[in-house]
C-alpha positions as CSV (number, residue, x, y, z in Angstrom):
1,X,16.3,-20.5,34.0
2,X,16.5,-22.3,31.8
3,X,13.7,-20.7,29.7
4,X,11.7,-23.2,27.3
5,X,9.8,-22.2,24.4
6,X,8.1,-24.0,21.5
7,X,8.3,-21.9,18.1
8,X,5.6,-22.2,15.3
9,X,6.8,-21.0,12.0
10,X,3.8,-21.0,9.8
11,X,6.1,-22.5,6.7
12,X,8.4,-24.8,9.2
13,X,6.7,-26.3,11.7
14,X,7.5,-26.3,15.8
15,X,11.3,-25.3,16.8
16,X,11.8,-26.4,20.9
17,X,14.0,-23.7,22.1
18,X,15.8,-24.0,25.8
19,X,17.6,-20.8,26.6
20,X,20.1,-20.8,29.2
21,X,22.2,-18.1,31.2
22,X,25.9,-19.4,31.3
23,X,28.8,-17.2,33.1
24,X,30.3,-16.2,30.1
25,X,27.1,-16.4,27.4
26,X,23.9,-17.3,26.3
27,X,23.4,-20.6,25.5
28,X,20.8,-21.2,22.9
29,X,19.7,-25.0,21.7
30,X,17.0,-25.1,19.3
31,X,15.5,-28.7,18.0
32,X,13.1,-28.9,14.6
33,X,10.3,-31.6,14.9
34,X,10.7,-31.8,10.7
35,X,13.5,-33.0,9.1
36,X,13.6,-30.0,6.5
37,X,13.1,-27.8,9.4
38,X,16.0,-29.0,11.0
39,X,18.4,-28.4,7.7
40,X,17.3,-25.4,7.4
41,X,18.3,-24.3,11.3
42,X,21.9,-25.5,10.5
43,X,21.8,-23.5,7.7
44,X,21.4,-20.5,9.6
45,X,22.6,-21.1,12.8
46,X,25.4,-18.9,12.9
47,X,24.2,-16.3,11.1
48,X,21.1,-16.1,13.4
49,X,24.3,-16.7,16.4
50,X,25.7,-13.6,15.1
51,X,22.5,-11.5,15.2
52,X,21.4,-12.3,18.3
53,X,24.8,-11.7,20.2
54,X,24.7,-8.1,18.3
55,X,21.0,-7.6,19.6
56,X,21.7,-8.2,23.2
57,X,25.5,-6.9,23.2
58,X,26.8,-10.7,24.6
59,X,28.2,-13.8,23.6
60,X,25.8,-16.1,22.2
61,X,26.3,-20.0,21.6
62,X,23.4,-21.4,19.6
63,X,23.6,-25.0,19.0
64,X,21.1,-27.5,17.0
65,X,20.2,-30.7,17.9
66,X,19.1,-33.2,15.0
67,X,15.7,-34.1,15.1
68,X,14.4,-37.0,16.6
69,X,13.2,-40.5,14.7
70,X,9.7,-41.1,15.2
C-alpha cells in the first residue's frame, strides 16, 4: 500500500488512481489527464463513493484532484 493504477477509459482518457488503506476507510484519489475527464469525475464522485463503500461493506473517501496544466 498504497496501490497505484492508471485507468484507460476508451471515451475518457487515463484516470491515475492511488488507493490507500486508512484505519477507519479507504482512501481513494483519482486524477484525469483531460480536462473533460476531470469534470466528469467530479460529477460522479460521490455517487461512485457511495457504490464502492456498498461493494466492499466500508467507508470509502474518494477524492479528485484537478488535472494538471501542461
Amino acid at each position: 500500500w498504497p496501490m497505484q493504477a492508471m485507468l484507460y477509459l476508451p471515451q475518457l482518457g487515463r484516470i491515475s488512481a492511488s488507493v490507500q488503506k486508512d484505519p477507519h476507510a479507504l482512501s481513494v484519489e483519482l486524477q484525469a489527464e483531460e480536462v473533460p475527464t476531470g469534470r466528469w469525475l467530479a460529477r460522479v464522485q460521490h455517487r461512485y463513493q457511495n457504490r464502492l463503500a456498498e461493494a466492499l461493506g466500508q467507508a470509502v473517501d474518494v477524492h479528485v484532484r484537478p488535472v494538471n496544466a501542461a
